[in-house]
mmCIF file of the N, C-alpha and C atoms, coordinates in Angstrom:
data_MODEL
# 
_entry.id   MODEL 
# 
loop_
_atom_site.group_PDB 
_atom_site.id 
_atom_site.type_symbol 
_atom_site.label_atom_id 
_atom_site.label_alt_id 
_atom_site.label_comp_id 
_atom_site.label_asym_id 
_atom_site.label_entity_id 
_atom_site.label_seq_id 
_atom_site.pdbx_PDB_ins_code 
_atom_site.Cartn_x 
_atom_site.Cartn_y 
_atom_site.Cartn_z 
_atom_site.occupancy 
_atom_site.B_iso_or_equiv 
_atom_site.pdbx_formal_charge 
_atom_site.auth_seq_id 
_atom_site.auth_comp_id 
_atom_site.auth_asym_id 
_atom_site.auth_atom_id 
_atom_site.pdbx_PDB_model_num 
ATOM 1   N N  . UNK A 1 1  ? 74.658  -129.995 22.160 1.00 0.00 ? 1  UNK A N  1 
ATOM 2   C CA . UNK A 1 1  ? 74.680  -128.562 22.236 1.00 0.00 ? 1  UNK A CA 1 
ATOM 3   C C  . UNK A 1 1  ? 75.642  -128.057 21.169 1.00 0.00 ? 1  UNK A C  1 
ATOM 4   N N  . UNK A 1 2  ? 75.203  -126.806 20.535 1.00 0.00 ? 2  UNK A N  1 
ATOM 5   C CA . UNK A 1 2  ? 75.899  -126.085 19.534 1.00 0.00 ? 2  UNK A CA 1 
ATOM 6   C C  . UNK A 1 2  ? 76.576  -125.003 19.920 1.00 0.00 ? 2  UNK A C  1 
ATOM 7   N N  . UNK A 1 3  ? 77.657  -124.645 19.847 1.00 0.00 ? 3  UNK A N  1 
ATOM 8   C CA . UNK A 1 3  ? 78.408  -123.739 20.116 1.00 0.00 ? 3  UNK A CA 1 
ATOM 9   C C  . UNK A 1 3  ? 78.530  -123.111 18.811 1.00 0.00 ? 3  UNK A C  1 
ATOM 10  N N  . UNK A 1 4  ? 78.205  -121.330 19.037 1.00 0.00 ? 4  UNK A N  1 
ATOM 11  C CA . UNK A 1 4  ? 78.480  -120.599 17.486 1.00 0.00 ? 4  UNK A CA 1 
ATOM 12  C C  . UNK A 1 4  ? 79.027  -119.414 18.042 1.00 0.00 ? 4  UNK A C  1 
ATOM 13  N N  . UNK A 1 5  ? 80.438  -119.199 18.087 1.00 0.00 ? 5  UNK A N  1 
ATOM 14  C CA . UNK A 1 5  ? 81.112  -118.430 18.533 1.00 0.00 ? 5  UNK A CA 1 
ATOM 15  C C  . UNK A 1 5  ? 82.711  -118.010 17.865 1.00 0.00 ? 5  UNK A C  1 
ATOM 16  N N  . UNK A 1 6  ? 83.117  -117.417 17.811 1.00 0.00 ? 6  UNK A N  1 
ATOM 17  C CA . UNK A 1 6  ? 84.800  -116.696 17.695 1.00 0.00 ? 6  UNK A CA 1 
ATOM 18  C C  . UNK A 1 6  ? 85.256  -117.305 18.347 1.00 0.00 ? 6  UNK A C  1 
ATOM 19  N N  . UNK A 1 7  ? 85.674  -117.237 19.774 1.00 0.00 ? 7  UNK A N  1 
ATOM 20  C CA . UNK A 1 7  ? 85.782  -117.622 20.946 1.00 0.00 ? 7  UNK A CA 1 
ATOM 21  C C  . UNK A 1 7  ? 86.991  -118.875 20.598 1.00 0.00 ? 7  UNK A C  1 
ATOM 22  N N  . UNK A 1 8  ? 88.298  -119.063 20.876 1.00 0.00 ? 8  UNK A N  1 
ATOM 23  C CA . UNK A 1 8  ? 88.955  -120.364 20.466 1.00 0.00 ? 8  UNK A CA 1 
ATOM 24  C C  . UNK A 1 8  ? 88.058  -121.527 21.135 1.00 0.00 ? 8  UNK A C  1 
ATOM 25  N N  . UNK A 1 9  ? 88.516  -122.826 20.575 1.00 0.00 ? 9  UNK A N  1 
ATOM 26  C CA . UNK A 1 9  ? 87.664  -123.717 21.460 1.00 0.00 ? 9  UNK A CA 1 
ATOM 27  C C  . UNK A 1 9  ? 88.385  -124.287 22.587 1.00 0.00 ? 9  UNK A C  1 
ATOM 28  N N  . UNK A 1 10 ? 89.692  -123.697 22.446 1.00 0.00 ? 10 UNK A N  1 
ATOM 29  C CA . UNK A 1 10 ? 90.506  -123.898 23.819 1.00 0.00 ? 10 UNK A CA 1 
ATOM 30  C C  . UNK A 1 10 ? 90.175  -123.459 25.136 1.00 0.00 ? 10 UNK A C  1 
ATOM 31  N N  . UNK A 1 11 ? 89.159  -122.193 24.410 1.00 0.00 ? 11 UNK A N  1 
ATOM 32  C CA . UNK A 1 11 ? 88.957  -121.297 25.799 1.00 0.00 ? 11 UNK A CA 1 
ATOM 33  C C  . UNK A 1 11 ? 87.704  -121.360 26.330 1.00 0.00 ? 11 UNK A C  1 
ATOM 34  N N  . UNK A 1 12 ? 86.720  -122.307 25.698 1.00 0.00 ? 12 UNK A N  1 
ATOM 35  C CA . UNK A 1 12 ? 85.842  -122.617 25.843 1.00 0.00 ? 12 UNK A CA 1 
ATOM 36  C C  . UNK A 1 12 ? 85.849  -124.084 26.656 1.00 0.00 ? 12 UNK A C  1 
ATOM 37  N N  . UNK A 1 13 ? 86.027  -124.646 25.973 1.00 0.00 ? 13 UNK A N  1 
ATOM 38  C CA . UNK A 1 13 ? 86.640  -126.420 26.693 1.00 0.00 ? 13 UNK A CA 1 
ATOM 39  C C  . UNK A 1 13 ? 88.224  -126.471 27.274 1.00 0.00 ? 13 UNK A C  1 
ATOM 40  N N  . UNK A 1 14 ? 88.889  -126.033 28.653 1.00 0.00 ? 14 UNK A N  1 
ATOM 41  C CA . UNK A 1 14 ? 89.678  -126.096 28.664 1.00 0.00 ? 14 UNK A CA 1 
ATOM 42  C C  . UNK A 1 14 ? 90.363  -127.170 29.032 1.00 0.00 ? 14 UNK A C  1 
ATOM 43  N N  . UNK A 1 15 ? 91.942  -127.574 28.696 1.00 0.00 ? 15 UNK A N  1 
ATOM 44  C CA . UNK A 1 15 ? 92.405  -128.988 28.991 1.00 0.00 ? 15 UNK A CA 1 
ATOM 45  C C  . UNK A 1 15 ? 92.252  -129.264 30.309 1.00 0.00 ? 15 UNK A C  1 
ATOM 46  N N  . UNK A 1 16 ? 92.302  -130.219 30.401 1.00 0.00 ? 16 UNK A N  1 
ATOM 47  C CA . UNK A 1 16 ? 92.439  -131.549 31.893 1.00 0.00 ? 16 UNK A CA 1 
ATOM 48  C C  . UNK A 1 16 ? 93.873  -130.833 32.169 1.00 0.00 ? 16 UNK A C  1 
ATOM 49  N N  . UNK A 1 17 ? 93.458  -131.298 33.561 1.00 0.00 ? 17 UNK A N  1 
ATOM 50  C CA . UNK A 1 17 ? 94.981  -130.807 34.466 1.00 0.00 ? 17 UNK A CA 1 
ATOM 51  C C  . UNK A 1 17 ? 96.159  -132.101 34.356 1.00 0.00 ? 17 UNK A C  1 
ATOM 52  N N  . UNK A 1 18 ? 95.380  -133.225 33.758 1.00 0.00 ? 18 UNK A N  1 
ATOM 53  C CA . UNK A 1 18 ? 96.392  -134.170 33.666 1.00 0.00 ? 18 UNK A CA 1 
ATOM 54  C C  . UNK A 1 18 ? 97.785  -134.186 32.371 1.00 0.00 ? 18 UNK A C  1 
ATOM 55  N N  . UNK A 1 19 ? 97.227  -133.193 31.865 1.00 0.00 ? 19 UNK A N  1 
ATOM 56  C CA . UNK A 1 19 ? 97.788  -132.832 30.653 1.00 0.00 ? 19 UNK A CA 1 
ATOM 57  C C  . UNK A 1 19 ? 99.052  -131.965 31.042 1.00 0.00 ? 19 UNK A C  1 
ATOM 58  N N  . UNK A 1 20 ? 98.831  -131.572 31.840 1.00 0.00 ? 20 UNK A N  1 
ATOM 59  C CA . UNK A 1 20 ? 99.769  -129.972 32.411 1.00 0.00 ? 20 UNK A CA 1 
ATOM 60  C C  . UNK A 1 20 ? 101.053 -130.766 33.626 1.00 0.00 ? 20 UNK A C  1 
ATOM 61  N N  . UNK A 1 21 ? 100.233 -132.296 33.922 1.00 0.00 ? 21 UNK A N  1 
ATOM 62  C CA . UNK A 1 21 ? 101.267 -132.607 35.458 1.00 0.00 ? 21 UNK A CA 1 
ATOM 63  C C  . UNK A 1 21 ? 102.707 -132.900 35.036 1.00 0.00 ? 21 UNK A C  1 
ATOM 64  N N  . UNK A 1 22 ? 102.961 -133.153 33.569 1.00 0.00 ? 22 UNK A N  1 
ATOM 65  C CA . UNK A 1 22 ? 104.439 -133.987 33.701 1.00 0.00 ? 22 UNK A CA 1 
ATOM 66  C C  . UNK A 1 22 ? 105.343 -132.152 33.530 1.00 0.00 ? 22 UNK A C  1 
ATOM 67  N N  . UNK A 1 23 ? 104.815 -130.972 33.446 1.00 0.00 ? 23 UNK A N  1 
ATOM 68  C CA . UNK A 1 23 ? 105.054 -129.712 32.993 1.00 0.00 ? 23 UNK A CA 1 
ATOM 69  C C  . UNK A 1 23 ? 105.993 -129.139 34.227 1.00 0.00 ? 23 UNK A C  1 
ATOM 70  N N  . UNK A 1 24 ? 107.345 -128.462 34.085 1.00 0.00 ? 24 UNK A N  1 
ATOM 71  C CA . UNK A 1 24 ? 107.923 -127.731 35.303 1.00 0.00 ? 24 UNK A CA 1 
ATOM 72  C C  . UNK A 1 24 ? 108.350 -126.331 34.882 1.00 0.00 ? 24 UNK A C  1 
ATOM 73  N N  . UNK A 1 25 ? 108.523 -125.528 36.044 1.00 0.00 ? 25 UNK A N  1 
ATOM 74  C CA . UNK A 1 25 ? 109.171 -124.481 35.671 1.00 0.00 ? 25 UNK A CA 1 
ATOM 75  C C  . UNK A 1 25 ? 110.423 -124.791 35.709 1.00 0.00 ? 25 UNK A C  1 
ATOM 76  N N  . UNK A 1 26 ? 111.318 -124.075 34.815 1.00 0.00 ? 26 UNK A N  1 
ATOM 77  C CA . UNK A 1 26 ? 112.902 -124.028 35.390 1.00 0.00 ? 26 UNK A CA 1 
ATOM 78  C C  . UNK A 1 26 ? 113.545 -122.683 34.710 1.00 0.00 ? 26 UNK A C  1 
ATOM 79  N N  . UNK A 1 27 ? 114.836 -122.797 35.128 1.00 0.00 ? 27 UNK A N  1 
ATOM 80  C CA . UNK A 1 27 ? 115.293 -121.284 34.088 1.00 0.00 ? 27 UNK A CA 1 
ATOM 81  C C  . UNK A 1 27 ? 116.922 -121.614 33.727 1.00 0.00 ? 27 UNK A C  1 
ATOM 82  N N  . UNK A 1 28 ? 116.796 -121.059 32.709 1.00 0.00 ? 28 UNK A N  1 
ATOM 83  C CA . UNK A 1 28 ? 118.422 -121.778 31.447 1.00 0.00 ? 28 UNK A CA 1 
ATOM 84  C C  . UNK A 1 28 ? 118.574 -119.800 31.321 1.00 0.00 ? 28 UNK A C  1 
ATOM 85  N N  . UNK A 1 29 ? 119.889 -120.078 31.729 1.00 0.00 ? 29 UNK A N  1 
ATOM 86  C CA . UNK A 1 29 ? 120.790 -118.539 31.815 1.00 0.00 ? 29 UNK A CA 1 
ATOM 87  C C  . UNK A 1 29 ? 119.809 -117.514 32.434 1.00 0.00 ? 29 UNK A C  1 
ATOM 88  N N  . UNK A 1 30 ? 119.035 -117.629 33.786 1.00 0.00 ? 30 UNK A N  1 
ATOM 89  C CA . UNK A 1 30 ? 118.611 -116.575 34.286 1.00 0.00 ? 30 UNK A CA 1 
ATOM 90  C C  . UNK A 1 30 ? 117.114 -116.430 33.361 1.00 0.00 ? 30 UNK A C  1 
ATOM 91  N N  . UNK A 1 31 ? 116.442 -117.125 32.459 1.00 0.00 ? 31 UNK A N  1 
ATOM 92  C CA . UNK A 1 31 ? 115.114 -117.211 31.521 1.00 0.00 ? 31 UNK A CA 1 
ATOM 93  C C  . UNK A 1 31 ? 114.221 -118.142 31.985 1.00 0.00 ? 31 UNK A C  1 
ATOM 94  N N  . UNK A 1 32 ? 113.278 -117.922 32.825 1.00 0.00 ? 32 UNK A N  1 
ATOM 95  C CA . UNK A 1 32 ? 112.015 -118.852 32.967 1.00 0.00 ? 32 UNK A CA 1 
ATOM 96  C C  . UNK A 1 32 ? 111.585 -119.425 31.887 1.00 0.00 ? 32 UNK A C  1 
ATOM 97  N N  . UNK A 1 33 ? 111.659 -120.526 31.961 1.00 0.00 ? 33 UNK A N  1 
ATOM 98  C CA . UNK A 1 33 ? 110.743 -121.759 30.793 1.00 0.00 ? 33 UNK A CA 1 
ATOM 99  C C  . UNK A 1 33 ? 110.230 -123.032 31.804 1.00 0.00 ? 33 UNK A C  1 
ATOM 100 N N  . UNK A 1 34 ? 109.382 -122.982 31.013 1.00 0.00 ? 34 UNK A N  1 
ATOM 101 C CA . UNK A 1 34 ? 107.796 -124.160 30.974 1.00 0.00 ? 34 UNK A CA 1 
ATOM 102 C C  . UNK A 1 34 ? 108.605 -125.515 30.515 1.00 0.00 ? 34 UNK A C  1 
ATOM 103 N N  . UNK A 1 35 ? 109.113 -126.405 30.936 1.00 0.00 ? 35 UNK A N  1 
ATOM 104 C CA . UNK A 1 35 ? 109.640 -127.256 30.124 1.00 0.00 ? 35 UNK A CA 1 
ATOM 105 C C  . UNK A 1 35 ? 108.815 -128.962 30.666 1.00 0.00 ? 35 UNK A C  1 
ATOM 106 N N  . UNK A 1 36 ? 109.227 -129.627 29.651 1.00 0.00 ? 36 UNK A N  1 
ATOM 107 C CA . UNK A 1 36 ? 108.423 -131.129 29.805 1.00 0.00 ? 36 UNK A CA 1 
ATOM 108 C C  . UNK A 1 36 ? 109.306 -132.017 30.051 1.00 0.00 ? 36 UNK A C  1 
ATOM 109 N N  . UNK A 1 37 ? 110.006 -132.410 31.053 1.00 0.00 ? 37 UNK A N  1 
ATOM 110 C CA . UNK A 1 37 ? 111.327 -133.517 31.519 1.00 0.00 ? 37 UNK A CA 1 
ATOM 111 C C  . UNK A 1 37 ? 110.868 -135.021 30.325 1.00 0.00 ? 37 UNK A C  1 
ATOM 112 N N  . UNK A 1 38 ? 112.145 -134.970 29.759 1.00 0.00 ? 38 UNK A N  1 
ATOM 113 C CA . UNK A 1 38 ? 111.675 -136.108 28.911 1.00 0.00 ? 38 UNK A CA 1 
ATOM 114 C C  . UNK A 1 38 ? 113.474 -137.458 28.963 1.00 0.00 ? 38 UNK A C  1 
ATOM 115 N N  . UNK A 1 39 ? 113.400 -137.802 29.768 1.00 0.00 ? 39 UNK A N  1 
ATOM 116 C CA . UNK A 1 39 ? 114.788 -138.746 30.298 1.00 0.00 ? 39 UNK A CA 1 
ATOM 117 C C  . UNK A 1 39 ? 115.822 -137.900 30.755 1.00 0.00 ? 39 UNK A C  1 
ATOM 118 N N  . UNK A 1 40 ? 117.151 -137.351 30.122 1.00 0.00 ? 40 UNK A N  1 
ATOM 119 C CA . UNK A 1 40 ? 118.098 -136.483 29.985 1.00 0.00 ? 40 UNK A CA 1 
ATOM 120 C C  . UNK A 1 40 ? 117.829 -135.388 29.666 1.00 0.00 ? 40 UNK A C  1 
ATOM 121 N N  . UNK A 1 41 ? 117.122 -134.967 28.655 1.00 0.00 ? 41 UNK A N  1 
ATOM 122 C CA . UNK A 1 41 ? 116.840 -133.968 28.316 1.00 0.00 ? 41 UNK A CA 1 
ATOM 123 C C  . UNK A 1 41 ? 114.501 -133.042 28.634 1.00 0.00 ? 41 UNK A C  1 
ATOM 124 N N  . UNK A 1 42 ? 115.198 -132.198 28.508 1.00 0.00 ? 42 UNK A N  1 
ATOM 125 C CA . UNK A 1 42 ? 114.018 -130.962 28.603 1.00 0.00 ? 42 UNK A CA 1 
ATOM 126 C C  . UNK A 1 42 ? 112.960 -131.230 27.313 1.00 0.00 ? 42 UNK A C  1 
ATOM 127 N N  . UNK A 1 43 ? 111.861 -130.963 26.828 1.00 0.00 ? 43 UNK A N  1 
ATOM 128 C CA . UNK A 1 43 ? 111.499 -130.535 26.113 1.00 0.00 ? 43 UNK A CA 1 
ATOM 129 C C  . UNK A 1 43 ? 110.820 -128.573 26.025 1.00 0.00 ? 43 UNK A C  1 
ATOM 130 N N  . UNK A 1 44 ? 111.440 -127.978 25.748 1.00 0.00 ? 44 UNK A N  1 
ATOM 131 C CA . UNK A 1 44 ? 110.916 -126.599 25.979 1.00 0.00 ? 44 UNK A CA 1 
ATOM 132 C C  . UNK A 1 44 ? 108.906 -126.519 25.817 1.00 0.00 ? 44 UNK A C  1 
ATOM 133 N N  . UNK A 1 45 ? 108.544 -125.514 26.452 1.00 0.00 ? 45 UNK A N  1 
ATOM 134 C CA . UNK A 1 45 ? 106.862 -125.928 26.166 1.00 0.00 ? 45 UNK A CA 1 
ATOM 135 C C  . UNK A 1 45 ? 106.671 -124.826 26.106 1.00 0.00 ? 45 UNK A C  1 
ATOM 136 N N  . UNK A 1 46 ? 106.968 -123.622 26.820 1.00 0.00 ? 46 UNK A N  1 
ATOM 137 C CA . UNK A 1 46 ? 106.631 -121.922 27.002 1.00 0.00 ? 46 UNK A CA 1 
ATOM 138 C C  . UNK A 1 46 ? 107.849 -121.369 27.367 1.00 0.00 ? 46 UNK A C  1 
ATOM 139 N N  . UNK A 1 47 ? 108.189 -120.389 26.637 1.00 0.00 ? 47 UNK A N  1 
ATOM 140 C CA . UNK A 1 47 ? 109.495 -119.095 27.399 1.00 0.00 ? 47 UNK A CA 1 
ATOM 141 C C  . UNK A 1 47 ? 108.430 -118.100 28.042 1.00 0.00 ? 47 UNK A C  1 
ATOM 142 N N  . UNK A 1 48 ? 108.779 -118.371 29.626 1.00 0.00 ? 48 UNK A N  1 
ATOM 143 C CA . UNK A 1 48 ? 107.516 -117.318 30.126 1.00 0.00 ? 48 UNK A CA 1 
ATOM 144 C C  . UNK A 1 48 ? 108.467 -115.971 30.731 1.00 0.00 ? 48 UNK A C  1 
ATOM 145 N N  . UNK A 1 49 ? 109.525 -115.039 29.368 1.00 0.00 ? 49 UNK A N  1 
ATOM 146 C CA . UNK A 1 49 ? 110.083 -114.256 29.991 1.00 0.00 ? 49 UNK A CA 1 
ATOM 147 C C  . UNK A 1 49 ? 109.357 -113.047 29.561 1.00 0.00 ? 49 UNK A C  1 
ATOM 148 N N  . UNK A 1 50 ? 109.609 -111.975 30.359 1.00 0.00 ? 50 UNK A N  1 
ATOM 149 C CA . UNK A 1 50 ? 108.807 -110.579 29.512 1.00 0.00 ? 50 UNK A CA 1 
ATOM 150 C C  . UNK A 1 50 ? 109.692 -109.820 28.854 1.00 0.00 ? 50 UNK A C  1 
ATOM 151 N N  . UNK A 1 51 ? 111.354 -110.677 28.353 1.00 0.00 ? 51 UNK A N  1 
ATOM 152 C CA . UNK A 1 51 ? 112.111 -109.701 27.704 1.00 0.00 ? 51 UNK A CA 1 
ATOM 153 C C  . UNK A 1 51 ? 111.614 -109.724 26.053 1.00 0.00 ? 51 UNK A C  1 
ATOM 154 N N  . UNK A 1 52 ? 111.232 -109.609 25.158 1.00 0.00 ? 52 UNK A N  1 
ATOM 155 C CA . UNK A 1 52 ? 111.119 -109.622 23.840 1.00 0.00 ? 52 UNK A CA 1 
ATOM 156 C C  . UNK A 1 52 ? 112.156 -110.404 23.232 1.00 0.00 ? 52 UNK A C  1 
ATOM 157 N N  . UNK A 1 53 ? 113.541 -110.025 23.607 1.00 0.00 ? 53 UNK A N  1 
ATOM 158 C CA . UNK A 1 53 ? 114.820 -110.815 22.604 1.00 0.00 ? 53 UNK A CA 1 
ATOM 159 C C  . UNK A 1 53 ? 114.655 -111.797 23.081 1.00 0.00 ? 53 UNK A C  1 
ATOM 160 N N  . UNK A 1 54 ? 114.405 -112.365 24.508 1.00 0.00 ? 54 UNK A N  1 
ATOM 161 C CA . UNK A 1 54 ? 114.192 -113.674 24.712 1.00 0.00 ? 54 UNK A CA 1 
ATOM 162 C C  . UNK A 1 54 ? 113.201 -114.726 24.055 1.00 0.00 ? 54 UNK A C  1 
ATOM 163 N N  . UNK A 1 55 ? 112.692 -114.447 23.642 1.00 0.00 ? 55 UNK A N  1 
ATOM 164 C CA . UNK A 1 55 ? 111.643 -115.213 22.830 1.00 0.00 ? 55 UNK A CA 1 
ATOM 165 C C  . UNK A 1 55 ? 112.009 -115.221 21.078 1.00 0.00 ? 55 UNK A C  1 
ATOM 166 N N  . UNK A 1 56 ? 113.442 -114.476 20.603 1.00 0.00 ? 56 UNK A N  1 
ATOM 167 C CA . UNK A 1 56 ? 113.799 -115.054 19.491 1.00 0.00 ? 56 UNK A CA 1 
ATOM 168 C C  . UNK A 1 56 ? 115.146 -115.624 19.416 1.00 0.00 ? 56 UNK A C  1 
ATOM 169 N N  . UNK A 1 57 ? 115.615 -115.967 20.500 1.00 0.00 ? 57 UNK A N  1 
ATOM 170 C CA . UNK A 1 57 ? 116.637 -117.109 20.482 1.00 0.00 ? 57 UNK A CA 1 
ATOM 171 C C  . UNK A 1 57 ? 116.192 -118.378 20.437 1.00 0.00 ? 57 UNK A C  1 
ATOM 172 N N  . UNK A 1 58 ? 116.893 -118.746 19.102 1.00 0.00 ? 58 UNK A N  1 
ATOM 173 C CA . UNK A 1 58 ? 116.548 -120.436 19.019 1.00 0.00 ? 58 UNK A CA 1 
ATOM 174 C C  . UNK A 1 58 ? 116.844 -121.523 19.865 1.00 0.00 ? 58 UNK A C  1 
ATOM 175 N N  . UNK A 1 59 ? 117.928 -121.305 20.252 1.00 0.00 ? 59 UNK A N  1 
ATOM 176 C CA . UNK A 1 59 ? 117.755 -122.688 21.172 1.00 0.00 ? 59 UNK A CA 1 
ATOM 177 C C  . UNK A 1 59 ? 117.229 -122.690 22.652 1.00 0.00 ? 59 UNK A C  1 
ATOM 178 N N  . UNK A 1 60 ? 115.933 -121.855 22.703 1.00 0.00 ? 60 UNK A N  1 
ATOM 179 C CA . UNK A 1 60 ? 114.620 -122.101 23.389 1.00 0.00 ? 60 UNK A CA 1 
ATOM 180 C C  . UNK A 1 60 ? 113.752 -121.882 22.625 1.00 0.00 ? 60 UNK A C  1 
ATOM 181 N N  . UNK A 1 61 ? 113.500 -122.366 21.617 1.00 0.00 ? 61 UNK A N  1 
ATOM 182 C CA . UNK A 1 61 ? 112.238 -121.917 21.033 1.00 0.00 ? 61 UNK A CA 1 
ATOM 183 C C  . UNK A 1 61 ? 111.524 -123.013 21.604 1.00 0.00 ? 61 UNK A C  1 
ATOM 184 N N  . UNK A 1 62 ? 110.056 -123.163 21.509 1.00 0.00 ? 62 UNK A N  1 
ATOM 185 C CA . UNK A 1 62 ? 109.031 -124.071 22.106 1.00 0.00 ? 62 UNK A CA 1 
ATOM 186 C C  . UNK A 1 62 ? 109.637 -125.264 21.267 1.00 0.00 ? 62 UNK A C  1 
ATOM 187 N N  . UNK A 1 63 ? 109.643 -126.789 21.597 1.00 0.00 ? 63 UNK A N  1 
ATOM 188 C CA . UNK A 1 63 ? 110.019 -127.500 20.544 1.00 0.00 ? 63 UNK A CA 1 
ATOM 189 C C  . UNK A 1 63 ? 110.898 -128.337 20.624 1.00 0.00 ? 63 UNK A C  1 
ATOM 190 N N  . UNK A 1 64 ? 111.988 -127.158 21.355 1.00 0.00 ? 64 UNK A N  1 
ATOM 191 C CA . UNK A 1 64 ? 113.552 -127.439 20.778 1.00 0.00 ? 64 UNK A CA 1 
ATOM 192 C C  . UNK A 1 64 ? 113.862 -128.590 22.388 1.00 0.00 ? 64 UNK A C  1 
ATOM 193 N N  . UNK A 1 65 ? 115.135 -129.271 22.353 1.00 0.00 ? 65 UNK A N  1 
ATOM 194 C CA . UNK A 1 65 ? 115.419 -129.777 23.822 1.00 0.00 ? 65 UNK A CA 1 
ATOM 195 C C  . UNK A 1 65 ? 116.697 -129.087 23.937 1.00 0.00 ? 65 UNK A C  1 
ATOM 196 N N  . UNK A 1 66 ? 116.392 -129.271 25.517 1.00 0.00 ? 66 UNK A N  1 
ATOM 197 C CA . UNK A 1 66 ? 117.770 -128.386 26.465 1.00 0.00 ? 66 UNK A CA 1 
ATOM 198 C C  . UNK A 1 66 ? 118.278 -130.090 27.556 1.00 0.00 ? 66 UNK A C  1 
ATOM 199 N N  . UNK A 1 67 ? 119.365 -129.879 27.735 1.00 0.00 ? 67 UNK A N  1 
ATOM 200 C CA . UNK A 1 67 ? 119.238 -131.172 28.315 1.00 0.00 ? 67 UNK A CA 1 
ATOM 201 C C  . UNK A 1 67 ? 119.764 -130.439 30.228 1.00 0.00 ? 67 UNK A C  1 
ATOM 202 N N  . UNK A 1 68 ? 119.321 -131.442 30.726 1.00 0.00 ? 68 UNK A N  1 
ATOM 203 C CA . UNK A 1 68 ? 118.470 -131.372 32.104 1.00 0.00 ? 68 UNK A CA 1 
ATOM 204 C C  . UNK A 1 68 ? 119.678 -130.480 32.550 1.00 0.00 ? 68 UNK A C  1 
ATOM 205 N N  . UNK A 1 69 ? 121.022 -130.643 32.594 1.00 0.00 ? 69 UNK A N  1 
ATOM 206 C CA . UNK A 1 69 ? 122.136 -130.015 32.917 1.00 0.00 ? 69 UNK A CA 1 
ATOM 207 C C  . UNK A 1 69 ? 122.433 -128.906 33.312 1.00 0.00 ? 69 UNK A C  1 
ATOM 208 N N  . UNK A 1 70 ? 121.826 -128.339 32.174 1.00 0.00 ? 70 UNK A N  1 
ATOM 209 C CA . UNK A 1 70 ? 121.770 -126.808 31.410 1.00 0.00 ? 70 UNK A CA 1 
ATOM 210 C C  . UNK A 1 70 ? 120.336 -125.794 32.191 1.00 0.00 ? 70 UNK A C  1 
ATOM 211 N N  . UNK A 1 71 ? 119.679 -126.894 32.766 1.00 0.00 ? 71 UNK A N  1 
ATOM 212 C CA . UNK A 1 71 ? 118.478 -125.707 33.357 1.00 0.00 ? 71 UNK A CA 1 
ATOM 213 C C  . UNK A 1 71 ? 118.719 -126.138 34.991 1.00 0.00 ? 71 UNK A C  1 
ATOM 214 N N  . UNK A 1 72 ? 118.351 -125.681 35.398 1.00 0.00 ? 72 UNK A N  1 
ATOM 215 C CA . UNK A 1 72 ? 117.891 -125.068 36.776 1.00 0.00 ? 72 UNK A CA 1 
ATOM 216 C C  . UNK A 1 72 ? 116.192 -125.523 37.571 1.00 0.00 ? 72 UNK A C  1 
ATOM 217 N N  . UNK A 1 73 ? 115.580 -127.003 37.513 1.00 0.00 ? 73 UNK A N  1 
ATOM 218 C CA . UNK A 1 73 ? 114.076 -126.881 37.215 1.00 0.00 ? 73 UNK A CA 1 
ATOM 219 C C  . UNK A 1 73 ? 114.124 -126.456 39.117 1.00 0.00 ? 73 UNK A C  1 
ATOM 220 N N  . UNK A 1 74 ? 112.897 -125.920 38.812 1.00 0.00 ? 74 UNK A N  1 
ATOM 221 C CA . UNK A 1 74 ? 111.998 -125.314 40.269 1.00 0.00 ? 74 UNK A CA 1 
ATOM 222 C C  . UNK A 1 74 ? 111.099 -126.093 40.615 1.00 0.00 ? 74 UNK A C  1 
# 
């Protein structure tokens, strides 16, 4: 089958839930983040805050690690 669309193909084929299980919420200074537990430290995955400045501080950018200490996971 051919798919001919705009449409991302993310949103078309979406990921496996197995992809999403090692994923937690937690929050570093009162900021919800998506993070990926990786030994000691966090890997950040989403800042799911609705403040704007929160999403241009670097040390949460998606990417970056926070180590487990420092967050709060839920």
């Amino acid at each position: 089958m051919i798919i001919h669309s705009i449409v991302p193909h993310e949103l078309i084929f979406p990921a496996h839930d197995e992809d999403f299980s090692n994923q937690r919420q937690c929050q570093w200074n009162g900021i919800p983040l998506i993070v990926q537990p990786e030994g000691e430290q966090c890997k950040v995955v989403r800042v799911m805050s609705s403040n704007l400045e929160d999403f241009l501080r670097p040390e949460i950018q998606p990417g970056s690690y926070l180590t487990i200490n420092e967050t709060k996971l839920l």
